[in-house]
N, CA and C atoms of all chains as a GROMACS GRO file, in nm:
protein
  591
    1UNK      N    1   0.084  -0.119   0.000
    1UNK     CA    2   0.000   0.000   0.000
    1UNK      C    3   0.088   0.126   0.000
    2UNK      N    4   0.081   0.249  -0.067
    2UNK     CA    5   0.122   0.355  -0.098
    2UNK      C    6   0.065   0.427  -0.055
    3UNK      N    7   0.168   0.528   0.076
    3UNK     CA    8   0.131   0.647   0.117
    3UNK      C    9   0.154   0.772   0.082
    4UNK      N   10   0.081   0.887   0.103
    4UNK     CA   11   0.122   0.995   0.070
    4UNK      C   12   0.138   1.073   0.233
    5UNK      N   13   0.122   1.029   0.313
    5UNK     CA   14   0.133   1.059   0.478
    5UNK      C   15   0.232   1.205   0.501
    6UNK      N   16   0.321   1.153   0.452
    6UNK     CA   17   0.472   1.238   0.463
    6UNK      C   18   0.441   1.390   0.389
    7UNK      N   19   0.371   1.374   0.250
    7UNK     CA   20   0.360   1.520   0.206
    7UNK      C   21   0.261   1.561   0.281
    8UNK      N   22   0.148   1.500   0.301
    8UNK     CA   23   0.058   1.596   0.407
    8UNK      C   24   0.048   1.608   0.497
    9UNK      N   25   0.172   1.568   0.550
    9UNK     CA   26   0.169   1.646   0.703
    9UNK      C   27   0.244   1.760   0.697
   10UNK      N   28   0.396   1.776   0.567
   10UNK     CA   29   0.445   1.852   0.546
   10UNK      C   30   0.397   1.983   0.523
   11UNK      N   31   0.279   1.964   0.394
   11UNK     CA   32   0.216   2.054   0.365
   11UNK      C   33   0.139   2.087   0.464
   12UNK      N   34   0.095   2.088   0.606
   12UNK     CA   35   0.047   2.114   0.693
   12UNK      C   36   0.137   2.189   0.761
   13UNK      N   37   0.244   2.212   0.738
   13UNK     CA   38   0.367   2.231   0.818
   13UNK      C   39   0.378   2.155   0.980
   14UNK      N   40   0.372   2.035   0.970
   14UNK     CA   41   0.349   1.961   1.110
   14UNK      C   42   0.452   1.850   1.119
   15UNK      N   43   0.552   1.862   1.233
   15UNK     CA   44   0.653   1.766   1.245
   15UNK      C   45   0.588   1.620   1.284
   16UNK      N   46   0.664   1.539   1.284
   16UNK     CA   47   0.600   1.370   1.324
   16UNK      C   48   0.575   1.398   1.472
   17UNK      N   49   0.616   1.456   1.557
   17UNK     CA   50   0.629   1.447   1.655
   17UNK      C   51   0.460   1.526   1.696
   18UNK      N   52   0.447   1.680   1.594
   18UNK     CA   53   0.326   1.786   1.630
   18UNK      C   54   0.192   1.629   1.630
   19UNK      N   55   0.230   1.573   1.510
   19UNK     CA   56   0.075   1.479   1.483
   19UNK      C   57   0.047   1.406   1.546
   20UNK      N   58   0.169   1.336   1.601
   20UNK     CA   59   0.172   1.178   1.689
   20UNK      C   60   0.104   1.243   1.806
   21UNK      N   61   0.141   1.354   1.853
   21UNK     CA   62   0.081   1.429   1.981
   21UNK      C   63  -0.133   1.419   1.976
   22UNK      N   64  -0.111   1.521   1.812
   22UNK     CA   65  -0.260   1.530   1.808
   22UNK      C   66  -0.359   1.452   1.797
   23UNK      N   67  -0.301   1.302   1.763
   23UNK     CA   68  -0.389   1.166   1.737
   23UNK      C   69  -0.354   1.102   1.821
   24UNK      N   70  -0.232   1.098   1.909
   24UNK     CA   71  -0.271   1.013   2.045
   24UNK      C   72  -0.231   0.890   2.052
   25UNK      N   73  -0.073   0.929   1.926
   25UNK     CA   74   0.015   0.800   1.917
   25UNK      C   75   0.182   0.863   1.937
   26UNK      N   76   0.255   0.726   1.921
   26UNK     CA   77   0.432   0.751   1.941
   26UNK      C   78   0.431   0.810   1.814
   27UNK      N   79   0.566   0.911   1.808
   27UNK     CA   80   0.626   0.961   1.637
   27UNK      C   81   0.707   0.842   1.626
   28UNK      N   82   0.724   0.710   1.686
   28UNK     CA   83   0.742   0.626   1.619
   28UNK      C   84   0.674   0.560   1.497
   29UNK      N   85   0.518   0.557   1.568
   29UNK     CA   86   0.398   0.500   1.484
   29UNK      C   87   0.381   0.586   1.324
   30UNK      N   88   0.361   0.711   1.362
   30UNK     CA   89   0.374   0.820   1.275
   30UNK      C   90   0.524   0.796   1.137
   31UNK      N   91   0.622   0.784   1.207
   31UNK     CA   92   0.735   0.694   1.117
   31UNK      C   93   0.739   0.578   1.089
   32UNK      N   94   0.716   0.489   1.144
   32UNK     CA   95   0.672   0.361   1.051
   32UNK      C   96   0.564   0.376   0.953
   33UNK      N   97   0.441   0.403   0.975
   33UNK     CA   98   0.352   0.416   0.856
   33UNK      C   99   0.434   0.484   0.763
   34UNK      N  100   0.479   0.634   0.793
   34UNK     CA  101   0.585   0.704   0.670
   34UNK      C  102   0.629   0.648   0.577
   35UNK      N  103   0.732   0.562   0.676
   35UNK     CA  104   0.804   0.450   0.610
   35UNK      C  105   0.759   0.295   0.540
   36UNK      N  106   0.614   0.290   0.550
   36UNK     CA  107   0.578   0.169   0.489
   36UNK      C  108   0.608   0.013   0.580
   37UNK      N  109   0.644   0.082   0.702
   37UNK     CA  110   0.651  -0.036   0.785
   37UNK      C  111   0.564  -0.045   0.813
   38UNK      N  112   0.478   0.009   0.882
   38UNK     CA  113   0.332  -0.027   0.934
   38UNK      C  114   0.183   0.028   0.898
   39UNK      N  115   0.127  -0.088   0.879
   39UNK     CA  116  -0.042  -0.034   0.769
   39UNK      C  117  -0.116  -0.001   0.905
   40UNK      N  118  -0.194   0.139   0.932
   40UNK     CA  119  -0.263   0.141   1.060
   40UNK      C  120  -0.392   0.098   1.030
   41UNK      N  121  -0.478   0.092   1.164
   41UNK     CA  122  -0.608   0.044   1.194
   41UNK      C  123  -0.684   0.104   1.070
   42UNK      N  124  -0.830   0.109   1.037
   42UNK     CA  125  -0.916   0.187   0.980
   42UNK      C  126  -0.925   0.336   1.102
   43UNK      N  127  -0.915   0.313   1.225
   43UNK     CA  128  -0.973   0.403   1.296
   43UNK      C  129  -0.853   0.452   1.287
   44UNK      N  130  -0.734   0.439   1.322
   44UNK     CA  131  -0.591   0.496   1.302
   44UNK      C  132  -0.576   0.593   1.194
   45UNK      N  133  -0.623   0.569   1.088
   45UNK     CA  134  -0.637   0.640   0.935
   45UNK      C  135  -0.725   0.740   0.921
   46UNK      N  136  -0.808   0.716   1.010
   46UNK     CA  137  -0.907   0.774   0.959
   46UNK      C  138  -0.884   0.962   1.075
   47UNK      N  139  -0.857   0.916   1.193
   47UNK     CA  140  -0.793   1.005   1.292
   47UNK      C  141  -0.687   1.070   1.200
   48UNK      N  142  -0.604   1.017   1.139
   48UNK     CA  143  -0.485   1.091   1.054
   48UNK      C  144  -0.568   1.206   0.955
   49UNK      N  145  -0.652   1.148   0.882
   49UNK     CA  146  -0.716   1.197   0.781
   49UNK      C  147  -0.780   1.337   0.832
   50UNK      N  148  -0.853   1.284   0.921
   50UNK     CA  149  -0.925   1.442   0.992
   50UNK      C  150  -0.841   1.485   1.036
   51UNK      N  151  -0.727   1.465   1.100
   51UNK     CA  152  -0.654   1.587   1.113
   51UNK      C  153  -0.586   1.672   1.040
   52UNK      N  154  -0.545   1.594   0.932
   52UNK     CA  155  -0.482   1.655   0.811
   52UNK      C  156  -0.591   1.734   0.690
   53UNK      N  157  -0.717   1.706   0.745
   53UNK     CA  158  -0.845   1.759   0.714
   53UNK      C  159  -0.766   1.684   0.538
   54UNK      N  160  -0.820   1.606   0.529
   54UNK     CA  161  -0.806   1.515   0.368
   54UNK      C  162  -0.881   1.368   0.365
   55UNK      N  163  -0.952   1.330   0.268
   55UNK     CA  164  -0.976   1.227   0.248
   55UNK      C  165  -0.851   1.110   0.265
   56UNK      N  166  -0.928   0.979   0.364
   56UNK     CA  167  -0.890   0.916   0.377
   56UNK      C  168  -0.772   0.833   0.218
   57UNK      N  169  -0.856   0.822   0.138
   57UNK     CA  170  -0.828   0.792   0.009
   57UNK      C  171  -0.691   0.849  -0.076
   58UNK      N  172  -0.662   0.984  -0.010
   58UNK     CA  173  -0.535   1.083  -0.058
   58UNK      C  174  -0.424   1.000  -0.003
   59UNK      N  175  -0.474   0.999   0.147
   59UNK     CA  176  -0.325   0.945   0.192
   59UNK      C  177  -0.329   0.828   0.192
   60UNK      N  178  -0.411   0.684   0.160
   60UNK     CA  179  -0.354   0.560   0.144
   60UNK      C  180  -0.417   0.504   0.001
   61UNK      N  181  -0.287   0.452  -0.040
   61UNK     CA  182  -0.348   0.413  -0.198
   61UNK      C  183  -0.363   0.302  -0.198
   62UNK      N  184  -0.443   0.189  -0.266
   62UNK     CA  185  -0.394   0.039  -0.285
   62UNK      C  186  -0.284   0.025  -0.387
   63UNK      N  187  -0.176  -0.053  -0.410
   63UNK     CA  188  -0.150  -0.055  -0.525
   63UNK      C  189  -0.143  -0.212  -0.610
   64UNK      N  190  -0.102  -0.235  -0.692
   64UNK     CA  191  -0.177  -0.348  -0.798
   64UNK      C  192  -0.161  -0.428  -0.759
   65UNK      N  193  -0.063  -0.482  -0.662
   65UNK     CA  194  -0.010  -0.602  -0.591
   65UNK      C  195  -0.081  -0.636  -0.404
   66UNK      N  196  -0.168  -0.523  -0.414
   66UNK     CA  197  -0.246  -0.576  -0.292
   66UNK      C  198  -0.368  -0.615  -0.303
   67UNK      N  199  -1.580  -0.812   2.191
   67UNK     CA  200  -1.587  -0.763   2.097
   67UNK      C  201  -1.468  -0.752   1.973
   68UNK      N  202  -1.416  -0.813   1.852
   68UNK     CA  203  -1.306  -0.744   1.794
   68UNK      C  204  -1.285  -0.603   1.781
   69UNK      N  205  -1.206  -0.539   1.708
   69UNK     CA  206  -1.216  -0.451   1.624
   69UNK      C  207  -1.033  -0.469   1.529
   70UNK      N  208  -1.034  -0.374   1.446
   70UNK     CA  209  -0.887  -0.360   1.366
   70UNK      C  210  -0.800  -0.296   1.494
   71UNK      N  211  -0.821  -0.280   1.579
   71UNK     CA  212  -0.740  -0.233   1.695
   71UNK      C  213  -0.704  -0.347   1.826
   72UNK      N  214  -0.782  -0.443   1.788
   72UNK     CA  215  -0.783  -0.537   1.897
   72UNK      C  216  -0.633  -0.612   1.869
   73UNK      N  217  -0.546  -0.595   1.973
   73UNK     CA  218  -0.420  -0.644   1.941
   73UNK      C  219  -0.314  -0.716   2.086
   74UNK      N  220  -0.300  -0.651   2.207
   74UNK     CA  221  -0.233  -0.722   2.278
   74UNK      C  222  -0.213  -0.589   2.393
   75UNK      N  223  -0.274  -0.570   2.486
   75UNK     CA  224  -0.267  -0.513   2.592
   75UNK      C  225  -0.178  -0.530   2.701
   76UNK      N  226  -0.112  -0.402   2.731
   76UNK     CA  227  -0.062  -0.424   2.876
   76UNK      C  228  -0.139  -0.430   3.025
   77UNK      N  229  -0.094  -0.525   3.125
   77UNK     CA  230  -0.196  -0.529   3.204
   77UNK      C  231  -0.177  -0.383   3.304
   78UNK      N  232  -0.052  -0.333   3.306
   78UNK     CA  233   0.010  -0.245   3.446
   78UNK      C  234   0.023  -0.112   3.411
   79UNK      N  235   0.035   0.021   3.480
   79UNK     CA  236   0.060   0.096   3.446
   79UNK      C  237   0.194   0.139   3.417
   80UNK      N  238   0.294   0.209   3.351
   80UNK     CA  239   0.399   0.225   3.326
   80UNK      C  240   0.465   0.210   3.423
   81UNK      N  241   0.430   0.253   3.567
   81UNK     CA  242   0.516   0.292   3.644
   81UNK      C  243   0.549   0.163   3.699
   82UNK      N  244   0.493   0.059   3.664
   82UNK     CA  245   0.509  -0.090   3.687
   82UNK      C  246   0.667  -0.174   3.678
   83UNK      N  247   0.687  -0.117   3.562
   83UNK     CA  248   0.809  -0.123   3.515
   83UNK      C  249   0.899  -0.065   3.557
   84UNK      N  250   0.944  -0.002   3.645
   84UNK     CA  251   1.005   0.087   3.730
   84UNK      C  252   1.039  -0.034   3.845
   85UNK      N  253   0.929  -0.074   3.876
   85UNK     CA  254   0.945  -0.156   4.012
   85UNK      C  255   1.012  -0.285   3.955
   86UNK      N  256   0.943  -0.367   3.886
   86UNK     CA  257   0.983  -0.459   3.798
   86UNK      C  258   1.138  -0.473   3.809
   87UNK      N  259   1.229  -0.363   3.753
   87UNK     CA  260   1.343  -0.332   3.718
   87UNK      C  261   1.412  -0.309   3.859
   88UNK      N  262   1.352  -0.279   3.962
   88UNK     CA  263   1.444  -0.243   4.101
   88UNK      C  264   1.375  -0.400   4.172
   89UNK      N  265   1.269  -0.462   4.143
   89UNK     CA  266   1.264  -0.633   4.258
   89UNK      C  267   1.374  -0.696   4.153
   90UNK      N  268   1.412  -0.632   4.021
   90UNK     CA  269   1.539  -0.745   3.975
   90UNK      C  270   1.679  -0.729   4.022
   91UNK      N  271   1.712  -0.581   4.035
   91UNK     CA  272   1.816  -0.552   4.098
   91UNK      C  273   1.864  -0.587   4.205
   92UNK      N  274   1.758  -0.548   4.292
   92UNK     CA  275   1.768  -0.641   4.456
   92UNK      C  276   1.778  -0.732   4.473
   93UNK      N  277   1.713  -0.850   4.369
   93UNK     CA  278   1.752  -0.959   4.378
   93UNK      C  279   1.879  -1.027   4.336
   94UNK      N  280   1.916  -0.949   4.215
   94UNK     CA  281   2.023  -0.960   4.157
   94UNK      C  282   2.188  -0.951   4.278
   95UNK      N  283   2.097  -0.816   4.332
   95UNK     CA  284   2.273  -0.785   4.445
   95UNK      C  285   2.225  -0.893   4.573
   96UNK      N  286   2.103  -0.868   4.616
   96UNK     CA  287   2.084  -0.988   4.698
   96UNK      C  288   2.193  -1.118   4.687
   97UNK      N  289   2.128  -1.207   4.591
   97UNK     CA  290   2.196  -1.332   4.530
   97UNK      C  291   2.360  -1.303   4.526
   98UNK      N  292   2.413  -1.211   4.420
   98UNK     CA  293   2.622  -1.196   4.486
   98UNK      C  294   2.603  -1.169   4.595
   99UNK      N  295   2.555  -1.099   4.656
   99UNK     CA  296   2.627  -1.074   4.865
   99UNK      C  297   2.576  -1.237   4.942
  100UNK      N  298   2.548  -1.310   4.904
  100UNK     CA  299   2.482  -1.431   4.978
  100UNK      C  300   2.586  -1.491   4.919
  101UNK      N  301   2.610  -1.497   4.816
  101UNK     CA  302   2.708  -1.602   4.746
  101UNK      C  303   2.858  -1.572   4.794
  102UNK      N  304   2.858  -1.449   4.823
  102UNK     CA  305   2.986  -1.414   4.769
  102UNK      C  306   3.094  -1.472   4.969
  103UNK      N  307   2.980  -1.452   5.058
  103UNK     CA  308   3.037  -1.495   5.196
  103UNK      C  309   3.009  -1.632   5.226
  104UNK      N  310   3.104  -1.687   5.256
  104UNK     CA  311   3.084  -1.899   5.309
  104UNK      C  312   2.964  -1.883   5.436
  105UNK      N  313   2.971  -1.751   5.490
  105UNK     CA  314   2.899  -1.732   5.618
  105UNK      C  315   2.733  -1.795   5.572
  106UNK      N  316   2.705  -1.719   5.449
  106UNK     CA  317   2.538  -1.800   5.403
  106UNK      C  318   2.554  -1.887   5.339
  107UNK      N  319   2.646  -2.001   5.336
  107UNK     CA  320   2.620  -2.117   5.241
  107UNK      C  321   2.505  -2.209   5.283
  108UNK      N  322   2.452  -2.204   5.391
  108UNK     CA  323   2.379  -2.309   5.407
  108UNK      C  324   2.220  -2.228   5.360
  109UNK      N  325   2.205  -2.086   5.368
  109UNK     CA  326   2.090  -2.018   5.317
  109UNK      C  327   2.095  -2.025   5.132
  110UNK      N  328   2.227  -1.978   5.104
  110UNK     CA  329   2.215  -2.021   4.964
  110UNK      C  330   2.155  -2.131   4.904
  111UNK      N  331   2.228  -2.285   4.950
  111UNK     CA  332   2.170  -2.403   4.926
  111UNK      C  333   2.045  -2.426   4.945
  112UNK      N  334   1.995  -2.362   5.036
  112UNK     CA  335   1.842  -2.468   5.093
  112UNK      C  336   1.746  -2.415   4.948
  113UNK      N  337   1.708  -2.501   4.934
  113UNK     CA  338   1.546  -2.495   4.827
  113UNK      C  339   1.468  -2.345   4.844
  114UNK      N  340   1.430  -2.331   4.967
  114UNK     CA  341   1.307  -2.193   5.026
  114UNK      C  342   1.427  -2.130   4.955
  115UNK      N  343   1.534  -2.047   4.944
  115UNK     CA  344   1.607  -1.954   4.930
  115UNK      C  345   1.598  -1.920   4.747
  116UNK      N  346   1.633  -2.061   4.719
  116UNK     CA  347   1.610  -2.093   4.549
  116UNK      C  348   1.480  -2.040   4.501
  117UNK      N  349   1.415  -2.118   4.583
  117UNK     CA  350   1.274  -2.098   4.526
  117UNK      C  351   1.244  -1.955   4.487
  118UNK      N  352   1.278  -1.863   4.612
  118UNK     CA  353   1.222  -1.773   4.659
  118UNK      C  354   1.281  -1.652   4.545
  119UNK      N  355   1.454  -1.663   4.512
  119UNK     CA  356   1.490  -1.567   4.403
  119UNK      C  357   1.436  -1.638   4.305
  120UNK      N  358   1.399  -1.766   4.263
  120UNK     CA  359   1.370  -1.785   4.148
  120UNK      C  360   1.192  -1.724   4.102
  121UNK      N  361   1.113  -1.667   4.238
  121UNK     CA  362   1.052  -1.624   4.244
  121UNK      C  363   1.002  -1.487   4.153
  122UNK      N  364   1.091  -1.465   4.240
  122UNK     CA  365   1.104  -1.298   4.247
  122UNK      C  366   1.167  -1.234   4.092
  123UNK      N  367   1.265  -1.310   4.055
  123UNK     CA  368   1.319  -1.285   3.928
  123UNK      C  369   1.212  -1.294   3.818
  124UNK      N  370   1.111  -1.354   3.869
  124UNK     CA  371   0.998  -1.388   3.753
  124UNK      C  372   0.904  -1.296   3.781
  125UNK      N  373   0.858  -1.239   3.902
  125UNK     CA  374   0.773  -1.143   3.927
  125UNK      C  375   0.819  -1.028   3.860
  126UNK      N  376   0.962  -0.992   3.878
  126UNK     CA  377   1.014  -0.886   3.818
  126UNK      C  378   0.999  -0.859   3.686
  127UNK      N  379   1.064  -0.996   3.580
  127UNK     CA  380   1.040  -0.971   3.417
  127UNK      C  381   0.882  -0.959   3.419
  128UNK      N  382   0.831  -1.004   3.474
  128UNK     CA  383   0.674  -1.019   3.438
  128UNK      C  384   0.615  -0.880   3.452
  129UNK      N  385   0.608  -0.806   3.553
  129UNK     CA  386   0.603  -0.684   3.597
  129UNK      C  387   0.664  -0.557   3.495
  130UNK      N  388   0.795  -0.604   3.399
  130UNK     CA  389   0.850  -0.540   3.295
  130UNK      C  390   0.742  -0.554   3.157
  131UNK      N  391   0.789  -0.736   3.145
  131UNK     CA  392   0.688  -0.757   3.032
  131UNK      C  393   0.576  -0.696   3.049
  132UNK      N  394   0.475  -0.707   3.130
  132UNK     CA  395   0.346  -0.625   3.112
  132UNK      C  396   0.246  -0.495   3.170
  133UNK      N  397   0.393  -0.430   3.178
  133UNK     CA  398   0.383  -0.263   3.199
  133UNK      C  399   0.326  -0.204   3.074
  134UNK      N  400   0.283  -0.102   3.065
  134UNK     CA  401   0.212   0.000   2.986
  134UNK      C  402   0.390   0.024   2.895
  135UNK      N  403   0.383   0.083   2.760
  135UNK     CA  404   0.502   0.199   2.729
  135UNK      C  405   0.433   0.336   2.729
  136UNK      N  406   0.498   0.401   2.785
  136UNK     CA  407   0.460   0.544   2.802
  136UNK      C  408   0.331   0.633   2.720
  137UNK      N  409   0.366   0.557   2.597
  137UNK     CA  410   0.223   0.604   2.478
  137UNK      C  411   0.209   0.418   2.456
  138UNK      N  412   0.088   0.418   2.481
  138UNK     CA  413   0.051   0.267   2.440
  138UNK      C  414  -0.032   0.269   2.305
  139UNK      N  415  -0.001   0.249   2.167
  139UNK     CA  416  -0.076   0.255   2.092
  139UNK      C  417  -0.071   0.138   1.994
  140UNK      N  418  -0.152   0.163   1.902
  140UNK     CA  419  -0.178   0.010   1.812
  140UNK      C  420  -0.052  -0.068   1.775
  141UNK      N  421   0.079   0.040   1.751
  141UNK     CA  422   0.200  -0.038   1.715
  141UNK      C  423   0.242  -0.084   1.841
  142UNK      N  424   0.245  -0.082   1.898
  142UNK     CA  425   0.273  -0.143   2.040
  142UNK      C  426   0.221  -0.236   2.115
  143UNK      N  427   0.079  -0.245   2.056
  143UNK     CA  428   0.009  -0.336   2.059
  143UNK      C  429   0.060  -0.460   1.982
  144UNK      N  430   0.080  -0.428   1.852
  144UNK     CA  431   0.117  -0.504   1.780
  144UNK      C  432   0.196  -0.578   1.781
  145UNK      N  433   0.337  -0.499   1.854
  145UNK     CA  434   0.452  -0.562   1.897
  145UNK      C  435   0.443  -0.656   1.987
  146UNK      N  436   0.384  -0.615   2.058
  146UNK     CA  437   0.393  -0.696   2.218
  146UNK      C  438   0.292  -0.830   2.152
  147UNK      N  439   0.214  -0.864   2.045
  147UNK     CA  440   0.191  -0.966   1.979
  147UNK      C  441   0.264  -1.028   1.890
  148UNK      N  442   0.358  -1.001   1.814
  148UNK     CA  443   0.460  -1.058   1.753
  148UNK      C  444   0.536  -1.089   1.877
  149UNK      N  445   0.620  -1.009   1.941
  149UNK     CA  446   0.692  -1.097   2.077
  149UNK      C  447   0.579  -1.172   2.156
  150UNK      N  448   0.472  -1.166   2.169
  150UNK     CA  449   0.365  -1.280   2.221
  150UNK      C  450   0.443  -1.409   2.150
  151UNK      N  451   0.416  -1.389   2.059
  151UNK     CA  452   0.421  -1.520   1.911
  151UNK      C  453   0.562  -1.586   1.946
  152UNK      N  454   0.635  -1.510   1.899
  152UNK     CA  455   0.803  -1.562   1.924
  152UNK      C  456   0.818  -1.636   2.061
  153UNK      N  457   0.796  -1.565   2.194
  153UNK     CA  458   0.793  -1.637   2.304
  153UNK      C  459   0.705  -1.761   2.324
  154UNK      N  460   0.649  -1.799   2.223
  154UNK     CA  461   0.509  -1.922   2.259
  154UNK      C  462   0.545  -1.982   2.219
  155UNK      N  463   0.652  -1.951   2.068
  155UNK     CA  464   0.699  -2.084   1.957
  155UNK      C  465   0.850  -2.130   2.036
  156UNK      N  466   0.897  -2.026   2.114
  156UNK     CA  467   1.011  -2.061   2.184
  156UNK      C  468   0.993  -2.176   2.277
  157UNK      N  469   0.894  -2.112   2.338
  157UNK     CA  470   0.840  -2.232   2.466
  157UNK      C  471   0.783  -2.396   2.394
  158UNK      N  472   0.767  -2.377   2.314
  158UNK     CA  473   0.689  -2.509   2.233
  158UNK      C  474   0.792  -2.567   2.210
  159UNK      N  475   0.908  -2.512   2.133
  159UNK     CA  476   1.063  -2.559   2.092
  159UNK      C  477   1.145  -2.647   2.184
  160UNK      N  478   1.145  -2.538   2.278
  160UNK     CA  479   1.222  -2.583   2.437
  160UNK      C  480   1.180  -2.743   2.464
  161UNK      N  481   1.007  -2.738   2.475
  161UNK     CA  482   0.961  -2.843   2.588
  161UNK      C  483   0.967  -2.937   2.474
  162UNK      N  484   1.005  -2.889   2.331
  162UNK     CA  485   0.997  -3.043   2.214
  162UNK      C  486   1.186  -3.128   2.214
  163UNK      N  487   1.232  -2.987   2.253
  163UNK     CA  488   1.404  -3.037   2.268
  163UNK      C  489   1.386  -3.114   2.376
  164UNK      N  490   1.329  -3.117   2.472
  164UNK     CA  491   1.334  -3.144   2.611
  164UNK      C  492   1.306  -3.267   2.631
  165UNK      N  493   1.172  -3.281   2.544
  165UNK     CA  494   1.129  -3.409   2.567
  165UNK      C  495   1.183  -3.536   2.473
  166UNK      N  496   1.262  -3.471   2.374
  166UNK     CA  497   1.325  -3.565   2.224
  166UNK      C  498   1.442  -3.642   2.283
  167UNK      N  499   1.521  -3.528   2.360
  167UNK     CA  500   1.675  -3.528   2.445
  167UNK      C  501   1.623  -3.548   2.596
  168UNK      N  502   1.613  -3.620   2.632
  168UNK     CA  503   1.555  -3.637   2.806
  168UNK      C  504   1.670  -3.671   2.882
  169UNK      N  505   1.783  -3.740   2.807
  169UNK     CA  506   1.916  -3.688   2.890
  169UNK      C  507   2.001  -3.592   2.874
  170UNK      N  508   1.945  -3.503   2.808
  170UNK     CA  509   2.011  -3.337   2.734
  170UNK      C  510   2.081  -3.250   2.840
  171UNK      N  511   2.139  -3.176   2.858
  171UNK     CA  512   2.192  -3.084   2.995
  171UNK      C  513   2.066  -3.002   3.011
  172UNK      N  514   1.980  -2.978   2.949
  172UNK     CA  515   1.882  -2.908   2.943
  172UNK      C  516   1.833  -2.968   3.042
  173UNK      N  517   1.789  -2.857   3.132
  173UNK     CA  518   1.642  -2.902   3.258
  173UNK      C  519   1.520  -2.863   3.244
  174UNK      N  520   1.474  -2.880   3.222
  174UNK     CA  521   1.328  -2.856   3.193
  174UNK      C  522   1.260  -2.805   3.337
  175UNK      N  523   1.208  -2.708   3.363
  175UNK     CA  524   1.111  -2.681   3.532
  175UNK      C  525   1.075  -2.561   3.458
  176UNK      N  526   0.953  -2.528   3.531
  176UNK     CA  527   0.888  -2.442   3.535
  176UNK      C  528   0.933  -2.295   3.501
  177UNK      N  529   1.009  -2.275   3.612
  177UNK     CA  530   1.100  -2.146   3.608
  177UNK      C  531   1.187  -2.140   3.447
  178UNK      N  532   1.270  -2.249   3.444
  178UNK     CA  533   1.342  -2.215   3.306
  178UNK      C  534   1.259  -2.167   3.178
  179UNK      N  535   1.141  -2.279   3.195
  179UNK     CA  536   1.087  -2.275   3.067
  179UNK      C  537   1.014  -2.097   3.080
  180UNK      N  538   0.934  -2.061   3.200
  180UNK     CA  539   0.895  -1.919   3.165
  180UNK      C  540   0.960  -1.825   3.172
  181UNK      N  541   1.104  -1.874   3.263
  181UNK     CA  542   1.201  -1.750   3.228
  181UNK      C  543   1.220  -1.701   3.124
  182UNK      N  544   1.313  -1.813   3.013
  182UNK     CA  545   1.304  -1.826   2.880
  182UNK      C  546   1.210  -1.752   2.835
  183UNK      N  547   1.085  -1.770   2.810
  183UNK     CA  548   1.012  -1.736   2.784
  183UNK      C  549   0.965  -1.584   2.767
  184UNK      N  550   0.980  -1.530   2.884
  184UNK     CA  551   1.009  -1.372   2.916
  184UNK      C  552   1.107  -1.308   2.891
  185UNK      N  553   1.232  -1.386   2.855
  185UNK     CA  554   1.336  -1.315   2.811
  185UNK      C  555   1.331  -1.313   2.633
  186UNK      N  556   1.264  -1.422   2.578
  186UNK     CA  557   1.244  -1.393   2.468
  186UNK      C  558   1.132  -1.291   2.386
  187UNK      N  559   1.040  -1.285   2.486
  187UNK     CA  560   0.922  -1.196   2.473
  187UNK      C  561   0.984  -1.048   2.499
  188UNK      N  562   1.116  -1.025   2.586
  188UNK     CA  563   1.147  -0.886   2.612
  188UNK      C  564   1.228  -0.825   2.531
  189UNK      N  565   1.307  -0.981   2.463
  189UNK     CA  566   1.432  -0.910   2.374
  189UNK      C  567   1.360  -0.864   2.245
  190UNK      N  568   1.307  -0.954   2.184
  190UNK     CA  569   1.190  -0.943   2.056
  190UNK      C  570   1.106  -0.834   2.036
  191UNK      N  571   1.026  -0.802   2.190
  191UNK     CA  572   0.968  -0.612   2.190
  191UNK      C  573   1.053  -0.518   2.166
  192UNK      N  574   1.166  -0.518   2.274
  192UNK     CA  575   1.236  -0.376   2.242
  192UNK      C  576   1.356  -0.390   2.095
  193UNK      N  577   1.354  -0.503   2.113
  193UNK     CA  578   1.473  -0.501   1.919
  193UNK      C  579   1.344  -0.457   1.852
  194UNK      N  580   1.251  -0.480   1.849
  194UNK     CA  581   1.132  -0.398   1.763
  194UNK      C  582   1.081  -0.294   1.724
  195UNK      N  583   1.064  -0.286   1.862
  195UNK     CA  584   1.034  -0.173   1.921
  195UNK      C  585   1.146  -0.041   1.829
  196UNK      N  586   1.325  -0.071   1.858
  196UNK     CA  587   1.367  -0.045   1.833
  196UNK      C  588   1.422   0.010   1.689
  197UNK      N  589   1.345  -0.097   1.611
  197UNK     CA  590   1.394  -0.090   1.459
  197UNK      C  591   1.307   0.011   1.390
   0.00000   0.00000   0.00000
């Protein structure tokens, strides 16, 4: 699965650390998803999404092999 | 109830782990100052004494293993289920060596096998944790 996580938090101007705060996780968690290590919950995503005020859909893509 | 969040809970609060880490220490310096004078050899030897650090050493990892981490969240959850996993297949391993090799140097008791057990469940979280 393909994220776009990283530009929109950027474009938010929000460090891993500002978001992990505002959703109520480690900026570890916040860096692994980044990084494609870890796929979060539906509810995990969806908390990201509203905060970054964006459709869920922007920031996680399927791609052809999932 | 499930949900996509349902994953592997800590039972303790963080500060659990704090204690955890000082009943190991104590026991730890306990055990060299007993050993280290002929004056307690006969407290060292007896069984109650064994028993009793072999106790305590297990209350302690246990008390580590299932402390809160400071932010407890789904990846952490997660983890502490993959080291679930690893420590269960360890323990299955152990008691299959154990029982194949029954004159093996290996001892098989209680204590070893969940020590083991906890030490593989602790190294497996934080190398994880870590990566």
């Amino acid at each position: 699965m393909k994220n776009n996580l990283k530009i929109a938090r950027v474009q938010k101007n929000l460090t891993q650390q500002d978001l992990a705060e505002r959703i109520g996780v480690s900026r570890q968690t916040i860096n692994s998803i980044e990084t494609n290590r870890y796929i979060p919950s539906t509810l995990l995503a969806l908390k990201v999404s509203k905060e970054l005020a964006c459709k869920v859909e922007e920031l996680f893509e399927l791609e052809q092999d999932d | 109830m499930f949900s996509d969040t349902t994953t592997f809970s800590a039972w303790f609060p963080h500060r659990f782990k704090l204690v955890g880490c000082v009943i190991l220490f104590i026991t730890g310096v306990l055990a060299t100052f007993l050993q280290l004078g002929d004056v307690f050899d006969e407290i060292v030897k007896s069984n109650a004494f064994r028993s009793g650090m072999r106790s305590t050493i297990l209350i302690g990892l246990f008390l580590i293993a299932s402390s809160r981490e400071k932010i407890e969240d789904e990846l952490v959850g997660l983890l502490r289920l993959k080291s679930f996993e690893w420590s269960f297949r360890w323990g299955i391993l152990y008691t299959i060596v154990d029982l194949a090799f029954p004159a093996s140097s290996i001892e098989l008791s209680g204590f070893s096998l969940i020590f083991s057990m906890l030490i593989v469940y602790l190294l497996v979280f934080y190398f994880k944790k870590r990566e």
